[in-house]
PDB file of N, CA, C and O in Angstrom:
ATOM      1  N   UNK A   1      27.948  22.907 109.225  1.00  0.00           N
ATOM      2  CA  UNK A   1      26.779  22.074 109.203  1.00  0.00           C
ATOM      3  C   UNK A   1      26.406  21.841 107.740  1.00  0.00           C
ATOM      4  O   UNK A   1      26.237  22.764 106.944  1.00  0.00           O
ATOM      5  N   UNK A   2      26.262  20.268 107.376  1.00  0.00           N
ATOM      6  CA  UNK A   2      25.638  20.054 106.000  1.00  0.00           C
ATOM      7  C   UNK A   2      24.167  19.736 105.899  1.00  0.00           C
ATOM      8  O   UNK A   2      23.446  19.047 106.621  1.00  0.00           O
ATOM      9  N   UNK A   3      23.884  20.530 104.643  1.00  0.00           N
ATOM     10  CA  UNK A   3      22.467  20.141 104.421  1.00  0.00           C
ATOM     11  C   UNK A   3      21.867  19.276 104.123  1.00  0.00           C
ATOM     12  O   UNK A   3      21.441  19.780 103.084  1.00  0.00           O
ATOM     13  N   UNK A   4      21.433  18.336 104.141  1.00  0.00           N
ATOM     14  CA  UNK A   4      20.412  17.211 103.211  1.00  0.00           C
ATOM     15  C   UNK A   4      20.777  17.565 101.395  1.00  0.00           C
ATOM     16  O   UNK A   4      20.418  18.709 101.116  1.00  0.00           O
ATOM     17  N   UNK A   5      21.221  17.022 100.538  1.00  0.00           N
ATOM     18  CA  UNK A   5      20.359  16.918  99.290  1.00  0.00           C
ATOM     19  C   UNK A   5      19.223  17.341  99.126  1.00  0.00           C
ATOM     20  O   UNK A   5      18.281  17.216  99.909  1.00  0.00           O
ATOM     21  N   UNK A   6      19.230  17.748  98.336  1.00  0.00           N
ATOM     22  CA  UNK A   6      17.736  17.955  97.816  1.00  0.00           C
ATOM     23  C   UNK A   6      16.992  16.409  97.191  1.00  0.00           C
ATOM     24  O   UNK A   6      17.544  15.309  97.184  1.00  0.00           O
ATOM     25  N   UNK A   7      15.710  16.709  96.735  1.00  0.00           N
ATOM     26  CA  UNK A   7      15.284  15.207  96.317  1.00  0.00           C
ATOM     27  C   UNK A   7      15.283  15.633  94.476  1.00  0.00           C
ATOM     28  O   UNK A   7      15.500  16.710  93.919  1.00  0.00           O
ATOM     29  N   UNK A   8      15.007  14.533  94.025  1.00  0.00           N
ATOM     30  CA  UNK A   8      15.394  14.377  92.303  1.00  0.00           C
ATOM     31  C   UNK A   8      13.974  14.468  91.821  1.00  0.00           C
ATOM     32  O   UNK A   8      13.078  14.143  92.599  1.00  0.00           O
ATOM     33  N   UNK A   9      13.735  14.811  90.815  1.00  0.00           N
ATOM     34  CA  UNK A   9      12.009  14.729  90.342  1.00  0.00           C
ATOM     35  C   UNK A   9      11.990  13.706  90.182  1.00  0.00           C
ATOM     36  O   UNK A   9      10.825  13.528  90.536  1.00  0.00           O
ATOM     37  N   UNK A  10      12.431  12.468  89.835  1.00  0.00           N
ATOM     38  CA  UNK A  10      12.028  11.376  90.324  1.00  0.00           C
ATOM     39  C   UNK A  10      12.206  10.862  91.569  1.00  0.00           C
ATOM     40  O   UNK A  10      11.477   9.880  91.712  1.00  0.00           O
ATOM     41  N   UNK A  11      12.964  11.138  92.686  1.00  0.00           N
ATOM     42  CA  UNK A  11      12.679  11.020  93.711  1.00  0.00           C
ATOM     43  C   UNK A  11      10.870  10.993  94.253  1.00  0.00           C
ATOM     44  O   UNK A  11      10.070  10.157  94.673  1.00  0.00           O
ATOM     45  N   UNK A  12      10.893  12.603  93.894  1.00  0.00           N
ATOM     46  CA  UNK A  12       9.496  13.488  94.539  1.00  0.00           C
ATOM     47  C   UNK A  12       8.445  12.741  93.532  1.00  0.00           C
ATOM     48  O   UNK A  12       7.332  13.156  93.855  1.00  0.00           O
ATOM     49  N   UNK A  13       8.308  11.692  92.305  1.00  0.00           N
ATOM     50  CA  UNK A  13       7.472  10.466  91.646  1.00  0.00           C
ATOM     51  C   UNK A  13       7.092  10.118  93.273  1.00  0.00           C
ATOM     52  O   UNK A  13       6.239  10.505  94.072  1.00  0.00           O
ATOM     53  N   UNK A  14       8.278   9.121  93.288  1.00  0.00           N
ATOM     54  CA  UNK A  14       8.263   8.147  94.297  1.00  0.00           C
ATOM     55  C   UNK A  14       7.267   8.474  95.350  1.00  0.00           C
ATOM     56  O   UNK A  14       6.306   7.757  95.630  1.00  0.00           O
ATOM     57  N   UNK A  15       7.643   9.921  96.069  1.00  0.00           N
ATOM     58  CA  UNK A  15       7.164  10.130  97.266  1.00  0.00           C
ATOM     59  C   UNK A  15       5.852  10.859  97.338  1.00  0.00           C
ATOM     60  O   UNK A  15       5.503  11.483  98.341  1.00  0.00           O
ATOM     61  N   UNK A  16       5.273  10.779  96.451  1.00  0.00           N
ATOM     62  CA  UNK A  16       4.261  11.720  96.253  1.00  0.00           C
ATOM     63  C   UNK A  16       2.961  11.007  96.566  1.00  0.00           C
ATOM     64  O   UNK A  16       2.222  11.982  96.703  1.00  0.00           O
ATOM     65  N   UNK A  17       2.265  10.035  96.751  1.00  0.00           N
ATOM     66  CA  UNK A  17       1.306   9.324  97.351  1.00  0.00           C
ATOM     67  C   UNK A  17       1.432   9.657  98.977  1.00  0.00           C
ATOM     68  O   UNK A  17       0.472   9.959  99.686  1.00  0.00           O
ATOM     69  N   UNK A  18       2.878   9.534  99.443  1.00  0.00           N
ATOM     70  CA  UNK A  18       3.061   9.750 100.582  1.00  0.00           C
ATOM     71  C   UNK A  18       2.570  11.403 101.270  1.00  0.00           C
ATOM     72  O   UNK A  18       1.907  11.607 102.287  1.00  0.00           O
ATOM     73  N   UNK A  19       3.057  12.238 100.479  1.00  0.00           N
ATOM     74  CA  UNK A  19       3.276  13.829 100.480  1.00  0.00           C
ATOM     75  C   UNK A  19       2.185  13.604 100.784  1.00  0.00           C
ATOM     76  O   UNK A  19       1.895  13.510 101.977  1.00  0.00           O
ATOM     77  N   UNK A  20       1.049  13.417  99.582  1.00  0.00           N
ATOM     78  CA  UNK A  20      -0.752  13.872  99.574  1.00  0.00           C
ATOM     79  C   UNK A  20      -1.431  13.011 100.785  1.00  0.00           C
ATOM     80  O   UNK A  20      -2.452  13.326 101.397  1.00  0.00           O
ATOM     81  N   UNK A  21      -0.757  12.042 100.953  1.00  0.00           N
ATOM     82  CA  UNK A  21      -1.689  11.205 102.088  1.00  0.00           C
ATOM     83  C   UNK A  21      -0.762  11.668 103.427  1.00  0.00           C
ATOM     84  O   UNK A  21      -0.536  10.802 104.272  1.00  0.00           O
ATOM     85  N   UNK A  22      -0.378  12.648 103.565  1.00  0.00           N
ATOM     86  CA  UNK A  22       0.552  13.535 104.945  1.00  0.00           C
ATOM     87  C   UNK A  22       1.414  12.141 105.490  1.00  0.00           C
ATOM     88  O   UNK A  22       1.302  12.295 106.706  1.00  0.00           O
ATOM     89  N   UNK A  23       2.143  10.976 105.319  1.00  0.00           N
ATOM     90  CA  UNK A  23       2.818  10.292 105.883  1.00  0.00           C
ATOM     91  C   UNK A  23       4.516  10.063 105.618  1.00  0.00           C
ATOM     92  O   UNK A  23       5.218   9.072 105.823  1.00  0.00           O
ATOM     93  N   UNK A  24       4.867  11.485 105.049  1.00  0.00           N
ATOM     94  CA  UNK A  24       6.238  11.789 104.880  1.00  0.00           C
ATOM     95  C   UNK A  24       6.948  11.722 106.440  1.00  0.00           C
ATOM     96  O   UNK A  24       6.278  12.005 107.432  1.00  0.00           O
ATOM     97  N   UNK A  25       8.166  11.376 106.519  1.00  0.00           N
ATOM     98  CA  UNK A  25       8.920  11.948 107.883  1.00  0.00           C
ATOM     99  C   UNK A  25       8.995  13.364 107.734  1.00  0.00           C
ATOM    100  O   UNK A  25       8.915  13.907 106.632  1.00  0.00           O
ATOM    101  N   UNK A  26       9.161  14.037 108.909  1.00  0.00           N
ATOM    102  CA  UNK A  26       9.438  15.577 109.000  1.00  0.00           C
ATOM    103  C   UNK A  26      10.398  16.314 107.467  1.00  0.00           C
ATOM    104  O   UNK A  26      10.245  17.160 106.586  1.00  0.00           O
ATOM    105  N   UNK A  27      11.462  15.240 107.974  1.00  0.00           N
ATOM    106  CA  UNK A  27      12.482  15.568 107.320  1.00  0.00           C
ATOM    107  C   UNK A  27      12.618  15.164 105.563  1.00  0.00           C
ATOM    108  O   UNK A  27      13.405  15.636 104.743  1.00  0.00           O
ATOM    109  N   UNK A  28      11.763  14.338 105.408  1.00  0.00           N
ATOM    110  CA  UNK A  28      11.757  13.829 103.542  1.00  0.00           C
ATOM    111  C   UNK A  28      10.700  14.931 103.830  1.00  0.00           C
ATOM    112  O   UNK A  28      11.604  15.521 104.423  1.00  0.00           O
ATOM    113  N   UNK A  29       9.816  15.624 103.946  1.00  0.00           N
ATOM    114  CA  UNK A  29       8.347  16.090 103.874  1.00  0.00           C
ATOM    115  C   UNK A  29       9.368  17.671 103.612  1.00  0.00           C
ATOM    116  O   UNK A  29       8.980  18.273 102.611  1.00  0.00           O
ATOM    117  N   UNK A  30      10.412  18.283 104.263  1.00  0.00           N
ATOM    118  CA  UNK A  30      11.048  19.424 104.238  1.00  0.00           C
ATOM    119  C   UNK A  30      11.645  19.379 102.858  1.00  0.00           C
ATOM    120  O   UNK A  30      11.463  20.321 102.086  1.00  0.00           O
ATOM    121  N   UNK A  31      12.287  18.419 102.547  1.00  0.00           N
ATOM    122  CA  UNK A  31      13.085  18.267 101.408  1.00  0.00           C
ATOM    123  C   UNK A  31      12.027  17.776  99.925  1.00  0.00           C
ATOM    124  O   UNK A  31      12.332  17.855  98.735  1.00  0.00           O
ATOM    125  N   UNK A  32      11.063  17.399 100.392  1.00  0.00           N
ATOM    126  CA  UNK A  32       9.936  17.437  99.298  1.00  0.00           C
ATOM    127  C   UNK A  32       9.437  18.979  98.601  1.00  0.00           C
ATOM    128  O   UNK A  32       9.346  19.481  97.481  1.00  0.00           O
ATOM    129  N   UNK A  33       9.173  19.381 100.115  1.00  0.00           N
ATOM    130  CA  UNK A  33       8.675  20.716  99.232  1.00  0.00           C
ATOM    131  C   UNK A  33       9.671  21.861  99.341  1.00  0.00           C
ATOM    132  O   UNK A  33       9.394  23.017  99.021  1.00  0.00           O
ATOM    133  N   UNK A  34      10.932  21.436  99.848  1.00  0.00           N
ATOM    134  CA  UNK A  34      11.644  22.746  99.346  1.00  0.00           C
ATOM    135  C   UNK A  34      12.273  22.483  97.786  1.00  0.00           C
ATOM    136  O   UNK A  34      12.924  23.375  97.241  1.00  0.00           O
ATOM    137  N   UNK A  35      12.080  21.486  97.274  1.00  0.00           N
ATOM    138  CA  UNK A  35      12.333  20.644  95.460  1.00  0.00           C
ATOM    139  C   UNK A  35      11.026  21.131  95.217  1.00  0.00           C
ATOM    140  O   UNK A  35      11.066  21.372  94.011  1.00  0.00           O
ATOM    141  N   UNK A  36       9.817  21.445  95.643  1.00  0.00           N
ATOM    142  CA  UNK A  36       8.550  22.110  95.222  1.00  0.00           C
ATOM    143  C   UNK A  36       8.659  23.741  95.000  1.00  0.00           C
ATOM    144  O   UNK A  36       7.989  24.389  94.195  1.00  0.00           O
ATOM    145  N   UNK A  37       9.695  24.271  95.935  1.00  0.00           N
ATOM    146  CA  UNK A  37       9.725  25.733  95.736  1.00  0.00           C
ATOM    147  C   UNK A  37      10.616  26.225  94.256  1.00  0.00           C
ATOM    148  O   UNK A  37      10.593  27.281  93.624  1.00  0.00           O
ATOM    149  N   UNK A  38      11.257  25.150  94.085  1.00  0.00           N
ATOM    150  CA  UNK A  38      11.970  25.591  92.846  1.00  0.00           C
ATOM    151  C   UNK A  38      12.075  24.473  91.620  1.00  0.00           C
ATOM    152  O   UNK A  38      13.008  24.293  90.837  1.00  0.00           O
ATOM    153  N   UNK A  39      10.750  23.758  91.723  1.00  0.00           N
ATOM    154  CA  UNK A  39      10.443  23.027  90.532  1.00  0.00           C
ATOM    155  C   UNK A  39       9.214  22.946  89.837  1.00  0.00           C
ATOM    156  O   UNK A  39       8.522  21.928  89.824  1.00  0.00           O
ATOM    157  N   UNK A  40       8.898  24.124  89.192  1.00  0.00           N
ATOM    158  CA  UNK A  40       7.104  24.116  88.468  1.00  0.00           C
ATOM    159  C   UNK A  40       7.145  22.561  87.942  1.00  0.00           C
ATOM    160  O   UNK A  40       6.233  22.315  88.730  1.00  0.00           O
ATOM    161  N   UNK A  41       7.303  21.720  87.529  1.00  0.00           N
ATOM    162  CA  UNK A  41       7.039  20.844  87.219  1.00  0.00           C
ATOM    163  C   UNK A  41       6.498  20.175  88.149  1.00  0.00           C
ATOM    164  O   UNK A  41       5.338  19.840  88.388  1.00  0.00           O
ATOM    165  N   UNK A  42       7.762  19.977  88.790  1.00  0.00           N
ATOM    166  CA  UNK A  42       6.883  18.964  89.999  1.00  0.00           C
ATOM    167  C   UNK A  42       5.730  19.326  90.360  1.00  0.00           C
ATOM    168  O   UNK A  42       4.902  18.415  90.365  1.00  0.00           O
ATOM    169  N   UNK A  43       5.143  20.974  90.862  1.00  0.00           N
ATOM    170  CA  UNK A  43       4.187  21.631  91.062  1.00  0.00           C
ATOM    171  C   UNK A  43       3.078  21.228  90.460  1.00  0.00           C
ATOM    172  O   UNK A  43       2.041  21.014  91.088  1.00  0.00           O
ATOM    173  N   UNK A  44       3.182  21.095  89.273  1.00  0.00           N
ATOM    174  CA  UNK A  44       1.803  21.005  88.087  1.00  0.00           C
ATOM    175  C   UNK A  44       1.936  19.361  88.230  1.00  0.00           C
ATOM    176  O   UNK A  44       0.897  18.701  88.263  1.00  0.00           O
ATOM    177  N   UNK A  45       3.171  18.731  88.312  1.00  0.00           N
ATOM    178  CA  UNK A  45       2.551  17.047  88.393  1.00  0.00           C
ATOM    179  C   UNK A  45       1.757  16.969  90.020  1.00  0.00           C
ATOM    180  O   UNK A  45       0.638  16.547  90.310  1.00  0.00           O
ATOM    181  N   UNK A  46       2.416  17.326  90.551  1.00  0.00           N
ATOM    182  CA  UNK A  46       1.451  17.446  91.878  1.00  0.00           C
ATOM    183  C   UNK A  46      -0.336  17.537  92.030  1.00  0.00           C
ATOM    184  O   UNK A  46      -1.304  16.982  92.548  1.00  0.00           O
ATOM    185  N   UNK A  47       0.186  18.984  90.925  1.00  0.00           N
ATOM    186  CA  UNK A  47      -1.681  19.330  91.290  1.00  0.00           C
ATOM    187  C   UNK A  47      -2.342  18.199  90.419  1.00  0.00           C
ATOM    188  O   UNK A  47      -3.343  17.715  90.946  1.00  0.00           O
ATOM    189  N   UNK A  48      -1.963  17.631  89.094  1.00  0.00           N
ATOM    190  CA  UNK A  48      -2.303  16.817  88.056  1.00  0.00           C
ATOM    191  C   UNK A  48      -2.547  15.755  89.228  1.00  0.00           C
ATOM    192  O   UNK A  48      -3.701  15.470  89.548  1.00  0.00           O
ATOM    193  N   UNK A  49      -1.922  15.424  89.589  1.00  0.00           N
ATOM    194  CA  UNK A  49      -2.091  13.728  90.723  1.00  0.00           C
ATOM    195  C   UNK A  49      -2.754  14.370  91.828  1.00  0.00           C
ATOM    196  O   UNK A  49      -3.436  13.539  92.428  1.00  0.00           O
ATOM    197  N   UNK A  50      -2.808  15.279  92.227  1.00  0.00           N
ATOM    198  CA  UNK A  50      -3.917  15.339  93.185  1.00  0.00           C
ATOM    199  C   UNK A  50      -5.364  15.475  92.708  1.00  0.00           C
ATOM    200  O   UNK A  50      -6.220  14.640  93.002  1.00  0.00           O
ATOM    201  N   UNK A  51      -5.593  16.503  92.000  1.00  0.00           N
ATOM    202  CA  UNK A  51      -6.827  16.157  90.921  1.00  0.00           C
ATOM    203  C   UNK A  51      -7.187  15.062  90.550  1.00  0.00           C
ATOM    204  O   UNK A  51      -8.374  15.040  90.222  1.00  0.00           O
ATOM    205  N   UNK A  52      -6.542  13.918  90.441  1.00  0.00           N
ATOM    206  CA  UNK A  52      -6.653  12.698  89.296  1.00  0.00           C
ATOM    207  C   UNK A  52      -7.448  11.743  90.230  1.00  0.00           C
ATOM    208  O   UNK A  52      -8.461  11.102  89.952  1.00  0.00           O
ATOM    209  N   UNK A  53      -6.541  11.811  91.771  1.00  0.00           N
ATOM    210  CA  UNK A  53      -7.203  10.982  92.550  1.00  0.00           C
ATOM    211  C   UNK A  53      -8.464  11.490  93.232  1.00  0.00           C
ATOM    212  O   UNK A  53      -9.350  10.690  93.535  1.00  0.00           O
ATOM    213  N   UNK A  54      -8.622  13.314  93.587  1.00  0.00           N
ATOM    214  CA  UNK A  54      -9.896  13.121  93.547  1.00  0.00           C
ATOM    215  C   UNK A  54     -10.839  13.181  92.902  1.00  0.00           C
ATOM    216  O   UNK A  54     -11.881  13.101  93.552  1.00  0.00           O
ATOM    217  N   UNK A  55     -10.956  13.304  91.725  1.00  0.00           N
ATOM    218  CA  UNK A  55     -11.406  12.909  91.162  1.00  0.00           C
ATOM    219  C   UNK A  55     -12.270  10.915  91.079  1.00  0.00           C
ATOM    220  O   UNK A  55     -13.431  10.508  91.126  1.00  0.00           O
ATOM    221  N   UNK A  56     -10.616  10.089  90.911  1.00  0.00           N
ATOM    222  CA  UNK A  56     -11.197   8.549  91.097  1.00  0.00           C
ATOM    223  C   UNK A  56     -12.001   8.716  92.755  1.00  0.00           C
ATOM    224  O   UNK A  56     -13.193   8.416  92.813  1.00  0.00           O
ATOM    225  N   UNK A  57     -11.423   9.104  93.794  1.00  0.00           N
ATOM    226  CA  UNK A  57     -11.715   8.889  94.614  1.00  0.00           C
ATOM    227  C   UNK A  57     -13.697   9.056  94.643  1.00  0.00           C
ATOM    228  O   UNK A  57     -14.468   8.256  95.174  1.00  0.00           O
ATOM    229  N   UNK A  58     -13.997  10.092  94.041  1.00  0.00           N
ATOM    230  CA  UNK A  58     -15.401  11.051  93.701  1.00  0.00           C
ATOM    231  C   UNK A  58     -16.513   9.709  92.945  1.00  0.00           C
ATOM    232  O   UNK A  58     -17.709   9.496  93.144  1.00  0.00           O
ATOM    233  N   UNK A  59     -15.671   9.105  92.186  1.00  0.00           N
ATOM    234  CA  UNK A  59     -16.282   8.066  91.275  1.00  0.00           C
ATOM    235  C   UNK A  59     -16.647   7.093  92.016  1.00  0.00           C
ATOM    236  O   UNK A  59     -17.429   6.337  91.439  1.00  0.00           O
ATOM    237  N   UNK A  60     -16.333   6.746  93.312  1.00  0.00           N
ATOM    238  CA  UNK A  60     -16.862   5.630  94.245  1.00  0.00           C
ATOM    239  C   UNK A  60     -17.780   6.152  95.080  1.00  0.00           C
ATOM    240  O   UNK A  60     -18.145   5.364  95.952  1.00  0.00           O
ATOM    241  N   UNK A  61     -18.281   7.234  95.102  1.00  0.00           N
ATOM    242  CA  UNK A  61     -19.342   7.998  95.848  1.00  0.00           C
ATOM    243  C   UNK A  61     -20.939   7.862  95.118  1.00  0.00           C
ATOM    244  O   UNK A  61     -22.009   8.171  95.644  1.00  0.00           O
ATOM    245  N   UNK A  62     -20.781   7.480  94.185  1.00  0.00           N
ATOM    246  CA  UNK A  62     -21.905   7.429  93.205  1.00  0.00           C
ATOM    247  C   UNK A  62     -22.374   6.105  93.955  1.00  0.00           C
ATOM    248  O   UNK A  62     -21.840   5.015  94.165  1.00  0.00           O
ATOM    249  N   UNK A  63     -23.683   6.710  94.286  1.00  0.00           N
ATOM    250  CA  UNK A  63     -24.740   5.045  94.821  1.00  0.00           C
ATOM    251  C   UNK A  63     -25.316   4.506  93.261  1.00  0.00           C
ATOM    252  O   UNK A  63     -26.065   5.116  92.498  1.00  0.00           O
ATOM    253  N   UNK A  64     -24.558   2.863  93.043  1.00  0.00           N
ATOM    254  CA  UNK A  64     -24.820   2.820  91.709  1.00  0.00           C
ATOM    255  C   UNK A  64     -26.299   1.858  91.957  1.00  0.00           C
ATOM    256  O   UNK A  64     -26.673   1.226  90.969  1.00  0.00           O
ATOM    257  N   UNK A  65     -26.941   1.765  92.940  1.00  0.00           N
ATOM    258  CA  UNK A  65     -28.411   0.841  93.148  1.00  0.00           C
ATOM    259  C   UNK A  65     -29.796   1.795  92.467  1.00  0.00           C
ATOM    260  O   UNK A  65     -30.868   1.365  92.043  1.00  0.00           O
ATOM    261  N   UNK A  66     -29.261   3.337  92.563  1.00  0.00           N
ATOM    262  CA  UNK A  66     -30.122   4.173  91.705  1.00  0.00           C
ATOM    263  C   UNK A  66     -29.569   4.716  90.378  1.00  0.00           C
ATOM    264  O   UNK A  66     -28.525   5.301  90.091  1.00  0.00           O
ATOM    265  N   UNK A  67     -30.870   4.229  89.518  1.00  0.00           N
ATOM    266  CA  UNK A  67     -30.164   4.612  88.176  1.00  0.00           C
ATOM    267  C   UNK A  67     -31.374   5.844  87.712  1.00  0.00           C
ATOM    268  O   UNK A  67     -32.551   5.921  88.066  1.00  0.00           O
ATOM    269  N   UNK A  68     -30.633   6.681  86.852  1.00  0.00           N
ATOM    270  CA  UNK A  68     -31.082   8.127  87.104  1.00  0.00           C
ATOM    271  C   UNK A  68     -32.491   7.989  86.088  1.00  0.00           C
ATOM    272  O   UNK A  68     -32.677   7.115  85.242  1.00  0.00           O
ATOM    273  N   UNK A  69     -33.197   8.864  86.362  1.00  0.00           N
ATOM    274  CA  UNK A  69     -34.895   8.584  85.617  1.00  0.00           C
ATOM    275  C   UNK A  69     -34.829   9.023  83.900  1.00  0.00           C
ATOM    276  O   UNK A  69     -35.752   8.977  83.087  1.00  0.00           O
ATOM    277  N   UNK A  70     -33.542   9.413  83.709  1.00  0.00           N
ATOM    278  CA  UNK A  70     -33.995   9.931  82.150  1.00  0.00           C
ATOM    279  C   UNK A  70     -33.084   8.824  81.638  1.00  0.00           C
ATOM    280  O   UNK A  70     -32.427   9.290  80.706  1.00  0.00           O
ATOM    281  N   UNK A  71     -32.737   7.396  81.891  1.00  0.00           N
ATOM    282  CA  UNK A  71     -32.240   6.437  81.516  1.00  0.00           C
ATOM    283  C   UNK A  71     -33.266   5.469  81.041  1.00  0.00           C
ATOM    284  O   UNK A  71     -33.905   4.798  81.851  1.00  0.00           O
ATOM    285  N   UNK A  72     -33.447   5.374  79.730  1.00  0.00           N
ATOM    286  CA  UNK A  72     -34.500   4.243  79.543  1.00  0.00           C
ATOM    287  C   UNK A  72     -34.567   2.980  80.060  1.00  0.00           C
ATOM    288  O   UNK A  72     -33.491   2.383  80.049  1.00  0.00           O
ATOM    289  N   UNK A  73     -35.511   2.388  80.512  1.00  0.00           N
ATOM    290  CA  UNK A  73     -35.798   0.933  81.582  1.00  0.00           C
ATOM    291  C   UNK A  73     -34.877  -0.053  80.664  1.00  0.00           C
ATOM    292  O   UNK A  73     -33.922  -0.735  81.035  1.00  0.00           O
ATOM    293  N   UNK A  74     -35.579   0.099  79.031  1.00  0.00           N
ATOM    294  CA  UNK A  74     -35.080  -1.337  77.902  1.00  0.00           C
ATOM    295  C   UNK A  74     -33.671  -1.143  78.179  1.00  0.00           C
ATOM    296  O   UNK A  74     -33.116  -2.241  78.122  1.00  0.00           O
ATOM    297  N   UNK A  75     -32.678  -0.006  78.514  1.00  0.00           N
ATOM    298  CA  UNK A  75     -31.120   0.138  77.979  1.00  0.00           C
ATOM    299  C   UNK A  75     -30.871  -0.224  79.485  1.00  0.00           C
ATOM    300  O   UNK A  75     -29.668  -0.482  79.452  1.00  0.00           O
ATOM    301  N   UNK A  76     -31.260  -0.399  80.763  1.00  0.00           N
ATOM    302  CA  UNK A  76     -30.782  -0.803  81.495  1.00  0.00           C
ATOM    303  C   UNK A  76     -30.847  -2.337  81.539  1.00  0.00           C
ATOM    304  O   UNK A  76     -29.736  -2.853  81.661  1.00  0.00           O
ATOM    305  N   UNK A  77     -31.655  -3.003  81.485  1.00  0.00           N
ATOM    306  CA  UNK A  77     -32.466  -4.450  81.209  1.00  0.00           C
ATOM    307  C   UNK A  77     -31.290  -5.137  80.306  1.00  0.00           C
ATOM    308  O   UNK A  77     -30.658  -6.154  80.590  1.00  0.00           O
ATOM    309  N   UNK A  78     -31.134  -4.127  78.878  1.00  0.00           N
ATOM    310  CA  UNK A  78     -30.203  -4.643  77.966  1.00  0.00           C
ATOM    311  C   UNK A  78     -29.093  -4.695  78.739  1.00  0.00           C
ATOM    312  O   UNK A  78     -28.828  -5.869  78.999  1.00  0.00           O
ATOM    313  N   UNK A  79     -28.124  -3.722  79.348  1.00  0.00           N
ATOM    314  CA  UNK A  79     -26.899  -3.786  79.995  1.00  0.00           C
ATOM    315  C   UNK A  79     -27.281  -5.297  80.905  1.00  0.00           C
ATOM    316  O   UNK A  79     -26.997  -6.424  80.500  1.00  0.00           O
ATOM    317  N   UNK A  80     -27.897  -5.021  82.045  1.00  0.00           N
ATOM    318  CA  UNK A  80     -28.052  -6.162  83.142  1.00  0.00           C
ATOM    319  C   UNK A  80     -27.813  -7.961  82.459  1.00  0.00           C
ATOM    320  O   UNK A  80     -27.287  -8.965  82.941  1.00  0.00           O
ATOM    321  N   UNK A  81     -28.552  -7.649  81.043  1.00  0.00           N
ATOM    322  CA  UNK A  81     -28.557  -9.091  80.754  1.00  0.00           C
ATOM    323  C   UNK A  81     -27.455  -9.145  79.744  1.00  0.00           C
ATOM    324  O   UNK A  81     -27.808 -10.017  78.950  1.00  0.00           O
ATOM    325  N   UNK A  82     -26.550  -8.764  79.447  1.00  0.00           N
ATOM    326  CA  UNK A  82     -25.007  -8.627  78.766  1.00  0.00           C
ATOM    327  C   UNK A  82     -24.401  -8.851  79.858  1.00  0.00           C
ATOM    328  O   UNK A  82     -23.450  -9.609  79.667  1.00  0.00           O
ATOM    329  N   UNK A  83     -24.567  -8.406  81.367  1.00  0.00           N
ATOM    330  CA  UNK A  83     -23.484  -8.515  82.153  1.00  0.00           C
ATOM    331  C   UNK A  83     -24.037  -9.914  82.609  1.00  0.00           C
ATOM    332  O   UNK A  83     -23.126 -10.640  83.007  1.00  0.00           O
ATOM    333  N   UNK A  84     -25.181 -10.441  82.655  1.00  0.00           N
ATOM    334  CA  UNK A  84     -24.987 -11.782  83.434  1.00  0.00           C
ATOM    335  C   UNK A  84     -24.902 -12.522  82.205  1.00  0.00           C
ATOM    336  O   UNK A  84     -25.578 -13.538  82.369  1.00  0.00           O
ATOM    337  N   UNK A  85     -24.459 -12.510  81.191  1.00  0.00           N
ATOM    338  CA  UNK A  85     -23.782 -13.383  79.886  1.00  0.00           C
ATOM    339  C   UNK A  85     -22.566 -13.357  80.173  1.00  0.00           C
ATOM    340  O   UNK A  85     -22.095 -14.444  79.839  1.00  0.00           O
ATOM    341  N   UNK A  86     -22.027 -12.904  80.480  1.00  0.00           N
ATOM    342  CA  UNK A  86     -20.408 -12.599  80.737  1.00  0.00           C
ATOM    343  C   UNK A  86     -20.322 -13.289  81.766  1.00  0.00           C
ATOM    344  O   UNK A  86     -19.167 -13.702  81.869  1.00  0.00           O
ATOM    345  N   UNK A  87     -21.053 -13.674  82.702  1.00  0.00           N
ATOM    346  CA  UNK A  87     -20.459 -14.318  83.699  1.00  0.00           C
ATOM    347  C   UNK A  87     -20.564 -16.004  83.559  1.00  0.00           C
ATOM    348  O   UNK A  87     -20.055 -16.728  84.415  1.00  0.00           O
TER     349      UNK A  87
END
């Protein structure tokens, strides 16, 4: 009986949106992380890209209609009317 290949660290690039969002097949998902058991790299790019996105993900949670009270009124006023110049 032959085994699968293993996957390439650039392979495990590729597949790694997939890995974190669980929509690997059984079988790429086995061969992902057994290239995880014997690649610190991949490991630390892993945790790096999982951090990264939640992180962005965290940044869309902010209700931006409240702006926080130790923000001066004039520096918001100033921003608001720079952004409708730009448009």
């Amino acid at each position: 009986m032959s085994s699968k290949p293993s996957l390439t660290c650039r392979q495990m690039a590729d597949f790694l949106m997939d890995y974190v969002n669980d929509e690997l097949e059984s079988s790429v998902r086995s061969r992902f992380e057994v290239h995880l058991h014997r690649c610190p790299n991949c490991v630390r790019y892993l945790e790096t890209y999982t951090a990264t996105t939640r992180l962005c993900r965290s940044a869309f949670l902010v209700d931006e209609t409240e702006v926080p009270r130790e923000i001066p009124e004039d520096l918001v006023n100033a921003i608001l009317d720079a952004l409708r110049r730009q448009e």
